[in-house]
Backbone as CSV, one residue per row, in Angstrom:
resi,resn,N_x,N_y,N_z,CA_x,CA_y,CA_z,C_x,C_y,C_z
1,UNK,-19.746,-14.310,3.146,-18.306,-14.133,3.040,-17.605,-15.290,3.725
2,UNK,-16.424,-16.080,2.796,-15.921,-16.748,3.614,-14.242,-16.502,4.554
3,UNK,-14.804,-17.015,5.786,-13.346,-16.499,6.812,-12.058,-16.203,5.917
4,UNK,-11.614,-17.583,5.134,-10.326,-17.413,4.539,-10.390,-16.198,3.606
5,UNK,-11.195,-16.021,3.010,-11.730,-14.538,1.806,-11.052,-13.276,2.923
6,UNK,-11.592,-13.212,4.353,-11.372,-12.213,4.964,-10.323,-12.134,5.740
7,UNK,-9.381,-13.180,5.960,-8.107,-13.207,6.071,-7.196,-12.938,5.305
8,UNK,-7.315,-13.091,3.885,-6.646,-12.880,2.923,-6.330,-11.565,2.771
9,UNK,-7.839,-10.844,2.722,-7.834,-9.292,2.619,-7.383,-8.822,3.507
10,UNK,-7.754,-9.041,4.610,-6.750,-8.316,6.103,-5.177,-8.669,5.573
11,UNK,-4.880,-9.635,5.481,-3.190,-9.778,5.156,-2.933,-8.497,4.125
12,UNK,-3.545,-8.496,3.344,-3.316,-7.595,1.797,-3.528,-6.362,2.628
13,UNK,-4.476,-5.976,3.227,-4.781,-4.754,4.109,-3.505,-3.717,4.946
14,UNK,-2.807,-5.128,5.684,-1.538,-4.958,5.713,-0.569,-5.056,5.468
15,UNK,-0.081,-5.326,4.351,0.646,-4.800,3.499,0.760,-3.744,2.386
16,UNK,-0.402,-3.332,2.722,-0.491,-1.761,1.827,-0.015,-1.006,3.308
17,UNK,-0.643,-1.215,3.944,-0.278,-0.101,4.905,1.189,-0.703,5.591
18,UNK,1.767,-1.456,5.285,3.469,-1.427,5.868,4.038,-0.923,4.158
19,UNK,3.451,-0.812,2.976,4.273,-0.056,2.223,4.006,1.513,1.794
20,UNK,2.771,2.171,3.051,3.017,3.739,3.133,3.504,3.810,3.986
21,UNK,3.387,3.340,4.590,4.730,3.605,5.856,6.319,3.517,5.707
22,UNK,6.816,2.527,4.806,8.252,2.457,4.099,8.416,3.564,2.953
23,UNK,7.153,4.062,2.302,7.432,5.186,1.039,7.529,6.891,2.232
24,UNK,6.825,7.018,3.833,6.783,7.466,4.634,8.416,7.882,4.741
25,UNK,8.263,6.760,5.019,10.110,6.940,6.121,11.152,7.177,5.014
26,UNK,10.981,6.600,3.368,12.209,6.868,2.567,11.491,8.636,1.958
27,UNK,10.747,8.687,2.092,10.365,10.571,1.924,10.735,11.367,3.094
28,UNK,10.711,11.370,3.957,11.103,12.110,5.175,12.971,12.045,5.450
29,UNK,13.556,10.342,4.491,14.638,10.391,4.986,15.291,11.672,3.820
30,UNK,14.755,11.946,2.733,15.722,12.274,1.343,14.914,14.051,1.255
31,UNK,14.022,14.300,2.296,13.414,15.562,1.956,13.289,15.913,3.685
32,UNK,12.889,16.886,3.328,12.347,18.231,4.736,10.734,18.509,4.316
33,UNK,10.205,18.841,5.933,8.691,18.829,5.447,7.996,19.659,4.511
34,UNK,9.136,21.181,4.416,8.876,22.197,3.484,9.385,21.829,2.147
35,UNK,10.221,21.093,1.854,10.329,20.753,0.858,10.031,18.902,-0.083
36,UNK,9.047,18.742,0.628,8.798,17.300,0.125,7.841,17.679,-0.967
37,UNK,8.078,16.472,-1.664,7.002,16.522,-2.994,5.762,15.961,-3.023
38,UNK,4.889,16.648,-3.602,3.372,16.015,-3.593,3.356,14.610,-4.132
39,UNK,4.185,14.499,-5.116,4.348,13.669,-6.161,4.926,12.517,-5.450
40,UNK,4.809,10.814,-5.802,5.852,9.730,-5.775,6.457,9.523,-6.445
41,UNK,5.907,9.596,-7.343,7.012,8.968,-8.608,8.321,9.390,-8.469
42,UNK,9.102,10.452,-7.669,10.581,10.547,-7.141,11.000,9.476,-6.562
43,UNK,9.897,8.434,-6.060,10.516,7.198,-4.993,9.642,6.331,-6.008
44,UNK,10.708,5.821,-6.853,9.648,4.756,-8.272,9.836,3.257,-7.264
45,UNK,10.670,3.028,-6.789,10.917,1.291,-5.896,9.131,1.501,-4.691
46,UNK,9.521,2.472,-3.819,8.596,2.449,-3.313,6.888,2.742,-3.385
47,UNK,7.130,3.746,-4.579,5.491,3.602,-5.212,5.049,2.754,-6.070
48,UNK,6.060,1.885,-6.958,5.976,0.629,-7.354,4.990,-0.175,-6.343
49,UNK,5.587,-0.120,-5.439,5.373,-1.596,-4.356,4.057,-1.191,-3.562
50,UNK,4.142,0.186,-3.840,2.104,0.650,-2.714,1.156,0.387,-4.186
51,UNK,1.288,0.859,-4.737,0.637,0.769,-5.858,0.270,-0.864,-6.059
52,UNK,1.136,-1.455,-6.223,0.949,-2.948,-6.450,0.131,-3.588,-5.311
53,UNK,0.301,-2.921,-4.133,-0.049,-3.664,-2.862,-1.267,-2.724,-2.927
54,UNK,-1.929,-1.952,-3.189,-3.197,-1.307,-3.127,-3.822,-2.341,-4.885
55,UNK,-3.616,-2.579,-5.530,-3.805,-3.661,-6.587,-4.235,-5.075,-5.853
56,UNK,-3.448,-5.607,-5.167,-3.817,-6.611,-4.600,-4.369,-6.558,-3.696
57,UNK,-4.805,-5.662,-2.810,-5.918,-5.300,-1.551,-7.510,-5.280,-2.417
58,UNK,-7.582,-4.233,-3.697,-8.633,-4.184,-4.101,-8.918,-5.735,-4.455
59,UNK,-7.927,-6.586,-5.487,-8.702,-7.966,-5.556,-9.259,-8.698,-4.192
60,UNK,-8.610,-9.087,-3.626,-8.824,-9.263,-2.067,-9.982,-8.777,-1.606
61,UNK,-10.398,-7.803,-1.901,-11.789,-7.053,-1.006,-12.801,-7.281,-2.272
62,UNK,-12.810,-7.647,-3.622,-13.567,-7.679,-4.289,-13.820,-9.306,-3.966
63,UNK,-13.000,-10.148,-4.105,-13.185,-11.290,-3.849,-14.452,-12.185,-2.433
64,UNK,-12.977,-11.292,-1.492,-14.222,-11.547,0.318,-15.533,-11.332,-0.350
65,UNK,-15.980,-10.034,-0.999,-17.395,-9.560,-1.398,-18.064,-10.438,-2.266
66,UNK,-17.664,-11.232,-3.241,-18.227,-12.234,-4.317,-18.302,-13.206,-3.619
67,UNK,-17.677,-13.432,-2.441,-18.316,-14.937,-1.390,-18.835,-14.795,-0.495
């Protein structure tokens, strides 16, 4: 594996996890814990952007692994 391969993925690593944490905080701001939804797709901006960022983590970790 090369270093930059595993820097890359750590970067991507975190940025999936700073966009459950922003889909976190805009669900807690617009709901109550008894009434939040299982579902994202109510927050399409923010599951857009985890979704995409869990997309680019998997290339990232497939990549580190092919070097």
């Amino acid at each position: 594996m090369l270093l930059r391969n595993i820097r890359i993925a750590q970067a991507e690593a975190k940025r999936f996890l700073d966009r459950i944490v922003e889909l976190e905080v805009t669900m807690k701001a617009n709901w109550t814990d008894r009434e939040m939804p299982d579902r994202t797709s109510l927050i399409p901006v923010q599951s857009a952007a985890l979704r995409r960022a869990s997309l680019d983590l998997t290339r990232a970790l497939a990549k580190m692994r092919r070097n």
